[in-house]
N, C-alpha and C positions, 0 to 999 in steps of 0.2 A: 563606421563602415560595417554593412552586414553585408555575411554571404549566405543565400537561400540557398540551402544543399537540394540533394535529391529533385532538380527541376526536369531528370530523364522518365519520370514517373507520369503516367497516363492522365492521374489527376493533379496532378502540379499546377497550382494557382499563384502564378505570383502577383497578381493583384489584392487576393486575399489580403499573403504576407506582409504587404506595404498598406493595407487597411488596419491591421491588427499591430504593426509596428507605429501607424501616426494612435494609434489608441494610447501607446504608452510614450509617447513625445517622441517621436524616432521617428521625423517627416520625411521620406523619402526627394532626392533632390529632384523626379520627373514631376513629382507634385509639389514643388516650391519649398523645400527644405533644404536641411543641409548635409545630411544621410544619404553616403551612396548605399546602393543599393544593386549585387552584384549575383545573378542566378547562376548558378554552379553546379555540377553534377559527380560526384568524387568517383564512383561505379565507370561513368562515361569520360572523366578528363575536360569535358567541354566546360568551358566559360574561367577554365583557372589562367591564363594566359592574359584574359581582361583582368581578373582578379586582383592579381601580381603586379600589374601596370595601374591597377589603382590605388593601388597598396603603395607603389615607388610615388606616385606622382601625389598624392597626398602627403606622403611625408617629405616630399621636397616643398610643397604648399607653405607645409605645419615648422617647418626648419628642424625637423627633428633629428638629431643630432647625438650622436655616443660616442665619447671616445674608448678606442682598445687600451689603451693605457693606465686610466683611472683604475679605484680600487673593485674590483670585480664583484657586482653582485647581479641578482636574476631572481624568476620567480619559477617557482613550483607549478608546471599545467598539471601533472601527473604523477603517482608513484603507485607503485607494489610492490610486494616481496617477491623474487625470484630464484627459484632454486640455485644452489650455489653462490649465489651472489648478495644473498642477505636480500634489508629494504634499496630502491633504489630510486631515482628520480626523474621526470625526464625534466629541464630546467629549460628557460628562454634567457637568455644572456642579455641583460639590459645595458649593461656596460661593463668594460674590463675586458679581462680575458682569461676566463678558468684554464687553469694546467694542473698537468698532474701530478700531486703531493700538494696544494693547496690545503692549507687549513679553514674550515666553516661551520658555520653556524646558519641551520636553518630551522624554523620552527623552538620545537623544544631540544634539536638533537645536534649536537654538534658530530665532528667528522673530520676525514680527510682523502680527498678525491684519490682514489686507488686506480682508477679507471675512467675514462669519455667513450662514447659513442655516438655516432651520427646517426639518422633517423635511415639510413640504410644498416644499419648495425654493425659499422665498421669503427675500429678502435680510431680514434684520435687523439693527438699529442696536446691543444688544446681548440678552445673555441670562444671566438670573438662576439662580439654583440651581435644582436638579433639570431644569434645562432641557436635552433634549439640543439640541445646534446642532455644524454644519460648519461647519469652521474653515478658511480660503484664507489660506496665508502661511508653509508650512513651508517651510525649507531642505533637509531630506531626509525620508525616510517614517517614522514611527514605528510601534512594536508595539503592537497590541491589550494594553492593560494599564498602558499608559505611563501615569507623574503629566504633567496640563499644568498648569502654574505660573507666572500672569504675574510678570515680575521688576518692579525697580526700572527698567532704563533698557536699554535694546537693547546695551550696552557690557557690562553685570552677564550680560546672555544669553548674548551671543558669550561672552564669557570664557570661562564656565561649558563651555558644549557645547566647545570646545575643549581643556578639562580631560577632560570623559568620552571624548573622539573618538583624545585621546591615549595614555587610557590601553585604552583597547581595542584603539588598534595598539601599543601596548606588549605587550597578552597576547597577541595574533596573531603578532606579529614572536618572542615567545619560542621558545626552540631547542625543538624537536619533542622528543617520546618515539619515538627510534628502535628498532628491529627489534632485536631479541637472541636467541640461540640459544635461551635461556632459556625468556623467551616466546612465540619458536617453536613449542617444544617442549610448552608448555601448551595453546598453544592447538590450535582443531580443526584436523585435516588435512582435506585437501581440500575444505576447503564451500564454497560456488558466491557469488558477490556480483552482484545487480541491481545497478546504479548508477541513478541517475535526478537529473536535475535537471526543478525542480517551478514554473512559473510560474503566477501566480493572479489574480486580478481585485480581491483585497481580501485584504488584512492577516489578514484575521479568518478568509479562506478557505485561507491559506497554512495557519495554527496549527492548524485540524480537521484539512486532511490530514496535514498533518505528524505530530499526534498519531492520527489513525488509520493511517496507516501505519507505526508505530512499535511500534503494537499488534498487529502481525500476526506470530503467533509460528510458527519455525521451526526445529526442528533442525539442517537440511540445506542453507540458504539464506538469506546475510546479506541483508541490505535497507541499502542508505547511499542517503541523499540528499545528494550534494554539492553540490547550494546548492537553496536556495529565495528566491521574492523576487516582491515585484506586479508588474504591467507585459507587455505585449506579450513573442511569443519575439521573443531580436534574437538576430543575427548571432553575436555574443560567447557567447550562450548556446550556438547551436552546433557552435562550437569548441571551450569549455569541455567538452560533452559528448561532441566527438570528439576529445579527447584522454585523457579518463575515460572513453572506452569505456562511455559512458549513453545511457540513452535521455530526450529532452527530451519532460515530460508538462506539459501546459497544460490551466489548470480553467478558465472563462469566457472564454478571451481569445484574442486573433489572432496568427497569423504576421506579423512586417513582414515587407516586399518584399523585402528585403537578407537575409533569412533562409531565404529559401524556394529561391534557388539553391545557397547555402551548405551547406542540409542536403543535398542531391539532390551534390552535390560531396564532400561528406565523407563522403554512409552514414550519416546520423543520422538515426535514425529517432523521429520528430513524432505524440505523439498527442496530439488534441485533445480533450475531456469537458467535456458540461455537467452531468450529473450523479454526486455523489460517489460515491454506492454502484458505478456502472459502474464509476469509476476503480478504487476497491479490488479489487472483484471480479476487475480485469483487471490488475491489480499484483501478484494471488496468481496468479493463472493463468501468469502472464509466468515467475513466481518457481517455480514447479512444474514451468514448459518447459523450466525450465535440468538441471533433474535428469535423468539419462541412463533411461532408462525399464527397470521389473527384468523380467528373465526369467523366467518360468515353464514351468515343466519337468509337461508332463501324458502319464501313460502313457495310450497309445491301443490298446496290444496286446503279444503275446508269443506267441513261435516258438519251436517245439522241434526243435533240427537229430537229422534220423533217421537221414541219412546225409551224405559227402562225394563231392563226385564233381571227379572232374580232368578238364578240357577245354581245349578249346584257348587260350580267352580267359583261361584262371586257371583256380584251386578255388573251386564253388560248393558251398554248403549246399543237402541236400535238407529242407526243411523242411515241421509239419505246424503250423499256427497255433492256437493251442491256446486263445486271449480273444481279443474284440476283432478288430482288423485291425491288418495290415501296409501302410501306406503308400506309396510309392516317393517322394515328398515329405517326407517324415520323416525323421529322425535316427534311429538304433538303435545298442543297444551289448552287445557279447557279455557273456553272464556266466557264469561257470564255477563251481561251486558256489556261489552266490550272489556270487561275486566279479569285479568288472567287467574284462574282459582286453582290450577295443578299444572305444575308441566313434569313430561317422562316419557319415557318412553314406551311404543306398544306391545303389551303381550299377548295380545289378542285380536286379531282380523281374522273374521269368515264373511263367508257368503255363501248362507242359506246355513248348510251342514259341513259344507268343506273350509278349510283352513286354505287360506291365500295370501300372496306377499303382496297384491296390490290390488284395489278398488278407484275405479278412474270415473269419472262424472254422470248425475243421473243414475247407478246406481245406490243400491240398499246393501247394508254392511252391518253387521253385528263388531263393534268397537270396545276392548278393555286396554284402559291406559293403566300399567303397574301395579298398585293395591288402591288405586283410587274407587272410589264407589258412590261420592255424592251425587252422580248425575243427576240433570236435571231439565225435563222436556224444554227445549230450546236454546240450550246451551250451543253453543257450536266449537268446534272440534279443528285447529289448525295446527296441518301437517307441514315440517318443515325441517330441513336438515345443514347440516353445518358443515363447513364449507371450509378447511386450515387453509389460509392464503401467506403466502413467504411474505414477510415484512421486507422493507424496501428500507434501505439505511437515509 
């Protein structure tokens, strides 16, 4: 079952949506599938009422079934840290029924429920399946995805999360894949690396960006995030980023006060976003500014040397410009039968006795390119200047 959100929107296309849902197997059922397919508007309220009544009526279909009695577990949609309250979670009740002083284990953290809420944020004594409810009583933050599992006894919890907490600094502590000539030699040369480290306001806000910034492809421009995590920038994040040579990116959330002289000390530069699309947008741009910007070479004219003349300040070319114009801003490069024998740029453009910045077609120009002097009647002379263009990732 999907539900097309935002269908209050001007351009809301939900035939698109159901084109680009049968692309990834997800047939909608008006087109002969098995995918309902449900337009909804969260801003406006309209279309939740069908929603909900497709929601019951598929799972009376599917016999989907939970008892409140079994051993209580659920999964993780969401979590963050909230002031006073430590990490916290919000949980969907698969079965059972969480109460309060419940021992658990979820993720790497075990716990014991201090606290329920209801998605009105009123306290609750407990909550049955299908219920979502926040949870107050984590040891550390879990990931959008986690099983929550109450155990047998707060002793059966610790144990457990102790076992997962170790063996993940078992695979942390393992000896790295070092640098080899080898893979040197495979991999790209010279391509550019953003760094960033990425603070967020919720668990679930970390995982979008991280997964849309992971999506942003480039030839010429690595993208690493070395570390992501919920919570305030602190200090440490700082550091961490002026030692990795990153920039610290924050979605939702505040600078602490111990961080705000730290980055102004180090050169770590802070950008703050409340919305996602901005961020992307300005994490390609950022990744774009690293690429040294290409040259382009545009011909603006060409000279035909009629004669040489010797003077005192050197040999100039008498020249007759034959397209376009002659610059004295410009670049130019002799060419001898079609072959280039000097290129530089000009120190000398007159016309007649005066000194001029430009000679445009049909006339006659007195020409000295740099300390060159070989000229030679028929040479001709093309003017042409360069052009930095932003590389495109």
């Amino acid at each position: 079952m999907v539900a097309v959100n935002k269908m209050d929107l001007p351009g809301a296309n939900i035939e698109k949506v159901k084109k680009q849902l049968q692309e990834h197997g997800l047939t909608p059922e008006d087109w002969g599938g098995e995918t309902i397919v449900c337009p909804v508007s969260a801003t406006k309220s309209t279309g939740i009422d069908h929603l909900l009544e497709m929601m019951s009526l598929q799972a009376e279909v599917m016999e989907l079934k939970a008892s409140p009695t079994a051993k209580p577990r659920g999964t993780v949609i969401e979590a963050q840290v909230e002031p006073g309250r430590g990490p916290t979670a919000t949980v969907i009740v698969q079965m059972g029924t969480l109460k309060i002083g419940d021992p658990f284990i979820c993720g790497d953290y075990a716990g014991k429920i201090k606290s329920l809420m209801d998605d009105r944020g009123q306290p609750v004594r407990a909550a049955g399946p299908a219920t979502p409810v926040k949870v107050v009583g984590f040891t550390g933050l879990p990931n959008a995805g986690d099983e929550f599992l109450v155990m047998d006894s707060e002793r059966a919890a610790k144990t457990l999360s102790e076992e997962r907490l170790e063996a993940n600094r078992a695979n942390k502590l393992a000896v790295p894949q070092r640098a080899t000539l080898e893979s040197l030699l495979e991999g790209p040369a010279g391509r550019k690396t953003l760094r960033i480290v990425l603070k967020c306001d919720a668990q679930g806000s970390v995982e979008a960006i991280v997964g849309a910034l992971k999506q942003i492809e480039s030839k010429k421009v690595d993208l690493e995030i070395i570390h992501s995590a919920v919570g305030p920038i602190s200090e440490s994040d700082i550091l961490l980023a002026s030692a990795s040579n990153a920039v610290v990116v924050g979605f939702n959330i505040k600078v602490e006060s111990m961080a705000v002289p730290a980055a102004k000390h180090e050169g770590v530069q802070v950008k703050l976003y409340s919305i996602i699309y901005e961020l992307i947008d300005q994490i390609k741009e950022a990744m774009a500014g690293l690429l040294e910007p290409e040259h382009r070479e545009t011909i603006i004219g060409h000279a035909e040397v009629k004669q040489v003349f010797q003077l005192s300040k050197g040999i100039v070319a008498g020249c007759l410009v034959t397209d376009g114009r002659v610059s004295r801003s410009a670049r130019a490069r002799v060419l001898r039968k079609r072959q280039p024998v000097y290129d530089g740029g000009i120190s000398t453009l007159r016309r007649f006795q005066d000194d001029v910045k430009e000679v445009r077609s049909g006339l006659e120009c007195g020409i000295k390119l740099g300390d060159f002097s070989e000229y030679q009647v028929g040479d001709i002379i093309e003017c042409y200047q360069l052009e930095a263009v932003p590389q495109k990732l």
